[in-house]
C-alpha positions as CSV (number, residue, x, y, z in Angstrom):
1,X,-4.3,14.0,-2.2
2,X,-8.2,14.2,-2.5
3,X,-9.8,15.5,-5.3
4,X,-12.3,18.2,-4.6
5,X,-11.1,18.5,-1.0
6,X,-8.6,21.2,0.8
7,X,-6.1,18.8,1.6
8,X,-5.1,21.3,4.5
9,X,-7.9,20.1,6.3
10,X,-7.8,16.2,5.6
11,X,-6.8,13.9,8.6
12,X,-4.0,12.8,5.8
13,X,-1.7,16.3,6.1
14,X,-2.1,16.5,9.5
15,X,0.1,14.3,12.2
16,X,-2.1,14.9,15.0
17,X,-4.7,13.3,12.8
18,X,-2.5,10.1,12.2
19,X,-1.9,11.2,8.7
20,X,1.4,10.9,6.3
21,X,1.8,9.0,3.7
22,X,3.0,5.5,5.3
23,X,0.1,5.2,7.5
24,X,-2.9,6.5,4.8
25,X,-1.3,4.1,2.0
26,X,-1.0,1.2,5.1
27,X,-2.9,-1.2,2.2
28,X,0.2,-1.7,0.6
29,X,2.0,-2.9,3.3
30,X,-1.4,-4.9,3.9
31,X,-1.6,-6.6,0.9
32,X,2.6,-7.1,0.6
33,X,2.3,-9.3,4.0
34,X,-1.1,-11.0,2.6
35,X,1.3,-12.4,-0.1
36,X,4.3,-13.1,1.5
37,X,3.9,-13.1,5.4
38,X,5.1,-11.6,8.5
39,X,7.3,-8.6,8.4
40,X,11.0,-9.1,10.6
41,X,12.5,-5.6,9.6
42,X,12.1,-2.5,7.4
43,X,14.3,0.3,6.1
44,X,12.8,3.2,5.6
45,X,13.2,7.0,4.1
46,X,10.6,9.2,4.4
47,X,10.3,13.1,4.2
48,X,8.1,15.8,3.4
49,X,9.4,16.9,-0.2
50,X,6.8,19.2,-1.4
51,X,5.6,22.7,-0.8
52,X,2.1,21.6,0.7
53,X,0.5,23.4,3.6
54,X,1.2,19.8,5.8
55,X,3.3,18.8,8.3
56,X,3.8,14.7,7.9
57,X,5.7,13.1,4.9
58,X,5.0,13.2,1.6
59,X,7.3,10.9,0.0
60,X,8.2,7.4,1.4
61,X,10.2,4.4,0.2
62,X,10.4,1.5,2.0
63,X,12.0,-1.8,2.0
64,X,10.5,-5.0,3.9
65,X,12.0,-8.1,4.6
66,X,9.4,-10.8,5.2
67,X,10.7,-14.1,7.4
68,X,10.3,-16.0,4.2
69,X,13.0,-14.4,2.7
70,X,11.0,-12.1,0.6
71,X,12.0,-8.8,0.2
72,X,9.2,-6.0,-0.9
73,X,10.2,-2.7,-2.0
74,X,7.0,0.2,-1.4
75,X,7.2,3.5,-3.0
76,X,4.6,6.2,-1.6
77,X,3.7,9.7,-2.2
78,X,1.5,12.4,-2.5
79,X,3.5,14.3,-5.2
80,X,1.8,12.8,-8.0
81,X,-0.8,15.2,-10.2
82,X,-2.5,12.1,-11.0
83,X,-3.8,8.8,-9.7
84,X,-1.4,6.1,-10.0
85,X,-0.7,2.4,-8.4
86,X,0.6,-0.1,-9.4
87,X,2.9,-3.8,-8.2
88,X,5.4,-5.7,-9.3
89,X,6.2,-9.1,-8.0
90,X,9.3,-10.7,-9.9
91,X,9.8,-14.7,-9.5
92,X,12.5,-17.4,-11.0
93,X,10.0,-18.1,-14.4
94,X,7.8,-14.7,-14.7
95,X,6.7,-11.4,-13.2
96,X,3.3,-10.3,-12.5
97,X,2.7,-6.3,-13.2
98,X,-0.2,-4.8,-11.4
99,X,-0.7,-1.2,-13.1
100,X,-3.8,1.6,-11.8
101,X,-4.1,4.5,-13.8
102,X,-6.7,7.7,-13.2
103,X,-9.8,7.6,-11.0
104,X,-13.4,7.6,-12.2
105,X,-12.8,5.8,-14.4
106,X,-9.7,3.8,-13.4
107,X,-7.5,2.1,-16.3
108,X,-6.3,-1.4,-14.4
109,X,-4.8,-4.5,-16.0
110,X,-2.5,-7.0,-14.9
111,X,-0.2,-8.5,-16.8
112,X,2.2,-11.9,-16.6
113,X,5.5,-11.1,-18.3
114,X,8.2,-14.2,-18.8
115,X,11.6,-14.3,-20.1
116,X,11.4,-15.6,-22.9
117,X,10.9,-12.3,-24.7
118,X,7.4,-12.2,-25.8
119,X,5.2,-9.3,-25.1
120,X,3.2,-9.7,-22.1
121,X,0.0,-12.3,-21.4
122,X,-2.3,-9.5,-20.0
123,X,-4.2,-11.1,-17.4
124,X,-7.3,-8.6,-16.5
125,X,-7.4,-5.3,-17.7
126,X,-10.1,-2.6,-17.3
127,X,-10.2,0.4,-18.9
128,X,-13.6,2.1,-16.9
129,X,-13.4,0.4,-13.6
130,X,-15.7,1.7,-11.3
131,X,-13.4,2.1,-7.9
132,X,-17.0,2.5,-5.9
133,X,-17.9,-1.0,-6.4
134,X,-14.9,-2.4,-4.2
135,X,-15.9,0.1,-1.5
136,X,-19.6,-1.5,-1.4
137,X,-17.8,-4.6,-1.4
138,X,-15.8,-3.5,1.1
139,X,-19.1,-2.0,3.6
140,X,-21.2,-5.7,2.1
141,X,-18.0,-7.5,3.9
142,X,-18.1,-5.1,7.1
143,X,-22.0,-5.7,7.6
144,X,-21.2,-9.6,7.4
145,X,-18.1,-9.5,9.9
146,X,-20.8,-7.2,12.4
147,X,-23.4,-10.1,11.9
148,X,-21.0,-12.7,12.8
149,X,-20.9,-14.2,9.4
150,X,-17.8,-15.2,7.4
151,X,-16.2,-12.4,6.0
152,X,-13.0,-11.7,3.5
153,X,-11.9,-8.7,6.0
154,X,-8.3,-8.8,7.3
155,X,-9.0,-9.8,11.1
156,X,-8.2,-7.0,13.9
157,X,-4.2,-9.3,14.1
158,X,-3.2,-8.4,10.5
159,X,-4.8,-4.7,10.3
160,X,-2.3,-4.3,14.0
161,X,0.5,-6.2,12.4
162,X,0.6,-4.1,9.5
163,X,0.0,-0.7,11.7
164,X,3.0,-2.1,13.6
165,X,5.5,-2.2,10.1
166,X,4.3,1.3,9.3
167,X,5.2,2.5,12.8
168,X,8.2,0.7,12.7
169,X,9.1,2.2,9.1
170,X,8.6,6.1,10.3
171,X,11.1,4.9,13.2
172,X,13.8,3.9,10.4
173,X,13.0,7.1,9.0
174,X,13.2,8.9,12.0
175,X,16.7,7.1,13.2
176,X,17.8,6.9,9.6
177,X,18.6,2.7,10.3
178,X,16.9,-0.3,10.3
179,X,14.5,-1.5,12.1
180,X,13.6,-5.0,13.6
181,X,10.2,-5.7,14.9
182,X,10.4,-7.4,18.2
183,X,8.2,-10.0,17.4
184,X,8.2,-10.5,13.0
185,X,4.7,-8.6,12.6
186,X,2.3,-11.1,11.2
């Protein structure tokens, strides 16, 4: 989970700390409703697979629907040996491909892929991206949203909507059926 860290004693392997996998990898669902809007219902399986000392889920697929018709499929785990992320969003005339590999450095690139049977336009790629500078980012954005100033942040509405999917996702799990929020979490 944490490089360097007894994962035993991370918030993340530990329900009473709000950990599991669907709620400490929440910035998926995040960014999936940035894209493509509020969230009516989710299917979800989710189970603890591994040996680890833990006792919330390791392993999580989930499906959304989004009221725009979008459907977004979100694989989680902490099984992997090695850092890995990555998103695929298919349309009518190309896909986009998001891949993450390692940490410290990070290999990223992004890549547009059409059908006409080319190799790929690659968009961005990085092969020593320094993960720390999104973090200051992130605390530069933080400092301006305390201040009053105009900020990039996801407002207090979307960070709750998107809690409210994940809840709403470990309740399919749970029930083993789908589940529709009550009001399409925005």
């Amino acid at each position: 989970m944490r490089p360097g860290a007894d994962y035993r004693t991370l918030y993340a392997g530990q329900r009473s700390a709000g950990g599991g996998v669907v709620r400490d990898a929440i910035h998926e669902i995040d960014y999936l409703m940035s894209w493509f809007g509020p969230v009516s219902d989710v299917v979800c399986s989710a189970s603890r697979l591994s040996n680890l000392d833990i006792d919330v889920e390791d392993f999580s697929t989930l499906v959304l629907s989004h009221r725009c018709g979008v459907r977004s499929e979100i694989h989680l785990d902490y099984l992997r040996r090695r850092k890995a992320r990555g998103c695929e969003v298919c349309g009518d005339d190309a896909s986009l491909i998001w891949e993450s590999d390692g940490r410290d450095p990070e290999d990223c690139r992004v890549l547009r892929v059409d059908g006409n049977g080319r190799a790929p336009d690659t968009l961005f790629q990085d092969s020593d991206l320094d993960a720390s500078v999104m973090y200051r980012r992130l605390m530069e954005e933080f400092a301006a949203a305390i201040e009053g100033r105009s900020t990039a942040l996801a407002t207090l509405e979307e960070g709750a909507a998107a809690l409210a999917v994940a809840l709403a996702a470990l309740q399919s799990a749970e029930q083993g059926r789908r589940v529709t929020l009550e009001k399409a979490a925005a």
